[in-house]
C-alpha positions as CSV (number, residue, x, y, z in Angstrom):
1,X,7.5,-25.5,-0.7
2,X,4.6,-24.4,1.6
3,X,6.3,-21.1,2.4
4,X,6.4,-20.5,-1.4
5,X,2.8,-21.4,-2.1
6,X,2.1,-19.4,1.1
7,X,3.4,-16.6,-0.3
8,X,2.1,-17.1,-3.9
9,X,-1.5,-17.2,-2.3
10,X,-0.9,-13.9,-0.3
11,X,0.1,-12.2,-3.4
12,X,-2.6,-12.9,-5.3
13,X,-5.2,-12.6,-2.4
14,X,-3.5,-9.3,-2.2
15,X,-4.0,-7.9,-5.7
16,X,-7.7,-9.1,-5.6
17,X,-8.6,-7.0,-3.0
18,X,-6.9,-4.1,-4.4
19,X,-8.6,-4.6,-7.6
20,X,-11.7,-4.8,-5.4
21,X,-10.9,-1.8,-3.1
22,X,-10.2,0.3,-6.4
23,X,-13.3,-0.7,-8.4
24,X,-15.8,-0.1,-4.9
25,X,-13.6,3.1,-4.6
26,X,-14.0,4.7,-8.3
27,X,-16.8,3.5,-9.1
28,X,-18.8,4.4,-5.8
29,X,-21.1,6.9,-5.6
30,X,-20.7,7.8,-2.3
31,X,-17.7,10.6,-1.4
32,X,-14.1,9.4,-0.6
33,X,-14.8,10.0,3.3
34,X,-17.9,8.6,3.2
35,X,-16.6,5.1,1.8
36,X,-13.5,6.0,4.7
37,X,-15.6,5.8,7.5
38,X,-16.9,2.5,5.9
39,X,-13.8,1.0,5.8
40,X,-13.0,2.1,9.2
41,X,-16.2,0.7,11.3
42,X,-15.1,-2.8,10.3
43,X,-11.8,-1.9,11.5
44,X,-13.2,-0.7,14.6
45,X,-15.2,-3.6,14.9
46,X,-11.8,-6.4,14.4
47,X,-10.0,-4.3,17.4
48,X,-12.8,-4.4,19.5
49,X,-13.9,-7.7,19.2
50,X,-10.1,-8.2,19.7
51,X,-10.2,-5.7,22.8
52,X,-12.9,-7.8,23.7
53,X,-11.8,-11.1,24.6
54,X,-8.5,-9.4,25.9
55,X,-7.3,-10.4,29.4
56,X,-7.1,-5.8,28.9
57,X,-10.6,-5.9,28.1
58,X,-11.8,-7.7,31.3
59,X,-9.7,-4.9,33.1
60,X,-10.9,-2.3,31.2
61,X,-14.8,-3.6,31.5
62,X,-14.2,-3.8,35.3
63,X,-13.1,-0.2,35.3
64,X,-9.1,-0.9,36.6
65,X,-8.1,0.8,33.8
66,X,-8.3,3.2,30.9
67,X,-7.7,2.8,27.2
68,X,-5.1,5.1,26.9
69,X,-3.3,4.1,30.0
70,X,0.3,3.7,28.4
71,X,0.3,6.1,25.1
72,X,3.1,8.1,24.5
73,X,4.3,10.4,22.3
74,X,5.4,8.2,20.1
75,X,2.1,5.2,20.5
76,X,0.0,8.6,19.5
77,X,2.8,9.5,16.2
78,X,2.3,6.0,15.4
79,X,-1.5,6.3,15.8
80,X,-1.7,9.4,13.3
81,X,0.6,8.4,10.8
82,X,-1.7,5.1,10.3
83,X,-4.7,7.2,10.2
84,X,-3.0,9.4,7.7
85,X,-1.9,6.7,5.8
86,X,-5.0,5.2,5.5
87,X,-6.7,8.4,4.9
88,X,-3.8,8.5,1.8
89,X,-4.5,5.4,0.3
90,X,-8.4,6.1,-0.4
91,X,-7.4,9.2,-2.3
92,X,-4.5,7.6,-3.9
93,X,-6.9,4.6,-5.4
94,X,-10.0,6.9,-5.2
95,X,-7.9,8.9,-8.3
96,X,-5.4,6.4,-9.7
97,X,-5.1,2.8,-9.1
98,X,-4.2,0.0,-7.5
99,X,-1.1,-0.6,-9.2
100,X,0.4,2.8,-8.7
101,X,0.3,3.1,-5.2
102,X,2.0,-0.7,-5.3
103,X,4.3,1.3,-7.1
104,X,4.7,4.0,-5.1
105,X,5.3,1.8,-1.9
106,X,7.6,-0.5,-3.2
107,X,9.6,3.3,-4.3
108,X,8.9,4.3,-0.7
109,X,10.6,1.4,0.8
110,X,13.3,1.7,-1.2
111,X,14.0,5.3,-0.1
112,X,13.3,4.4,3.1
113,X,16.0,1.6,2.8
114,X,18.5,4.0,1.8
115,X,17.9,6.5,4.0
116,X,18.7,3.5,6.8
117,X,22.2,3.0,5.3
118,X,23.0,6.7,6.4
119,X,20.9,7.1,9.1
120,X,21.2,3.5,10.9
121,X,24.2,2.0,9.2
122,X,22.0,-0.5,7.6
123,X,24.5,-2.2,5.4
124,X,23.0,-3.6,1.8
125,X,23.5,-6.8,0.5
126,X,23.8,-7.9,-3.2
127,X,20.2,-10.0,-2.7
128,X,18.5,-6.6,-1.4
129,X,20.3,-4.6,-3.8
130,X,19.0,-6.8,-6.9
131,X,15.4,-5.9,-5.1
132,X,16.1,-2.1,-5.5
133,X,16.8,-2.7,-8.8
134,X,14.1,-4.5,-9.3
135,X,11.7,-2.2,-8.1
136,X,13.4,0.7,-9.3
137,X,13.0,-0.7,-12.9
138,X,9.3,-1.6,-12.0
139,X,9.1,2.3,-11.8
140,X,10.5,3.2,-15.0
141,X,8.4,0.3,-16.7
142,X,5.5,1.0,-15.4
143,X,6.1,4.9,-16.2
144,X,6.6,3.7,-19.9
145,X,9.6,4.8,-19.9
146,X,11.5,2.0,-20.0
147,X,10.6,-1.3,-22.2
148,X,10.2,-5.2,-20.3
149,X,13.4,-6.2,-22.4
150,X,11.7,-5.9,-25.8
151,X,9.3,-8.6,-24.7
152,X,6.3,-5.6,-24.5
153,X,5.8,-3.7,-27.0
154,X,5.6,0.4,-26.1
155,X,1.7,2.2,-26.1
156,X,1.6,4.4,-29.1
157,X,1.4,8.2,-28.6
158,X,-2.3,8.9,-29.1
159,X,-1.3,12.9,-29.7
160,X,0.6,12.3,-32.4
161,X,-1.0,12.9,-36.1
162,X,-1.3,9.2,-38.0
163,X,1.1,8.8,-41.1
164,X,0.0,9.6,-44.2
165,X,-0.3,6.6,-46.7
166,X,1.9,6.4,-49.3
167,X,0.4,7.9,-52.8
C-alpha cells in the first residue's frame, strides 16, 4: 500500500512540474537557450553541492585528482546524449506540450523494448506486452485517431462547412 501511494504521488508530482515546465517554457519571454542555461545552473549547482561533500571532492579540492580522471568513451557518449536530450526536451515543450513528449517517450521505450528482443534476446512477457499495448493505444488516442472505448466523444473537424438547417 505505501509503494502504491508512493507511486501515485510521483505521478502526479510528475505531471505538475511538467505542466509547470511547459507554461514557464511557452509563455517565457526569454529565448529557448536562454531559459536552457536556466535550468542548467541549478543543475550545476545539485552536482556540485553533491561533488562537494564527496569523499572525490576532498581529493579533488586537495589537488590528488582531476575531474575527468576515469571518462571514457562511452562516460563522454553518455554525457552528450543527456545534454542532447535535455537540450530536446526544451524544444519539444518549448513548441508542443507536456503531454506529447510523455507520449513520445513512452513510444520510445517501447521501440527501444523491441529493439532489445532482437538485439539482446530480451524475451516479453504477457504483463509487458499489455504495457505496449497500452501505450501504443495511448498514441492512437491521443492522435485522435482512435476513440477511449466510446466513453469520449471525438473533436469536431473545425474545417469542415456547418450543416445547413433544414428548410
Amino acid at each position: 500500500a505505501v509503494g502504491l501511494v508512493a507511486i501515485i504521488l510521483a505521478a502526479m508530482v510528475s505531471g505538475l512540474a511538467g505542466v509547470y515546465f511547459q507554461k514557464i517554457l511557452q509563455g517565457a519571454k526569454v529565448g529557448l537557450w536562454t531559459r536552457n542555461l536556466q535550468l542548467a545552473f541549478y543543475s550545476v549547482l545539485v552536482g556540485y553541492g553533491k561533488l562537494a561533500t564527496s569523499p572525490q571532492g576532498a581529493a579533488l579540492r586537495a589537488g590528488q585528482t582531476s575531474f575527468f580522471v576515469g571518462y571514457t568513451r562511452m562516460t563522454w557518449c553518455c554525457v552528450a546524449m543527456n545534454a542532447f536530450g535535455g537540450l530536446l526536451v526544451g524544444t519539444v515543450i518549448k513548441y508542443a506540450d507536456a503531454v506529447m513528449k510523455d507520449v513520445a517517450l513512452g513510444t520510445s521505450i517501447v521501440c527501444s523494448s523491441l529493439a532489445s528482443v532482437y538485439l539482446f534476446d530480451f524475451e516479453l512477457n504477457p504483463l509487458f506486452a499489455a504495457g505496449i499495448a497500452g501505450v501504443i493505444y495511448s498514441v492512437f488516442l491521443y492522435g485522435q485517431r482512435a476513440h477511449c472505448c466510446g466513453a469520449l466523444t471525438p473533436p469536431q473537424d473545425e474545417t469542415a462547412a456547418p450543416a445547413k438547417a433544414p428548410g
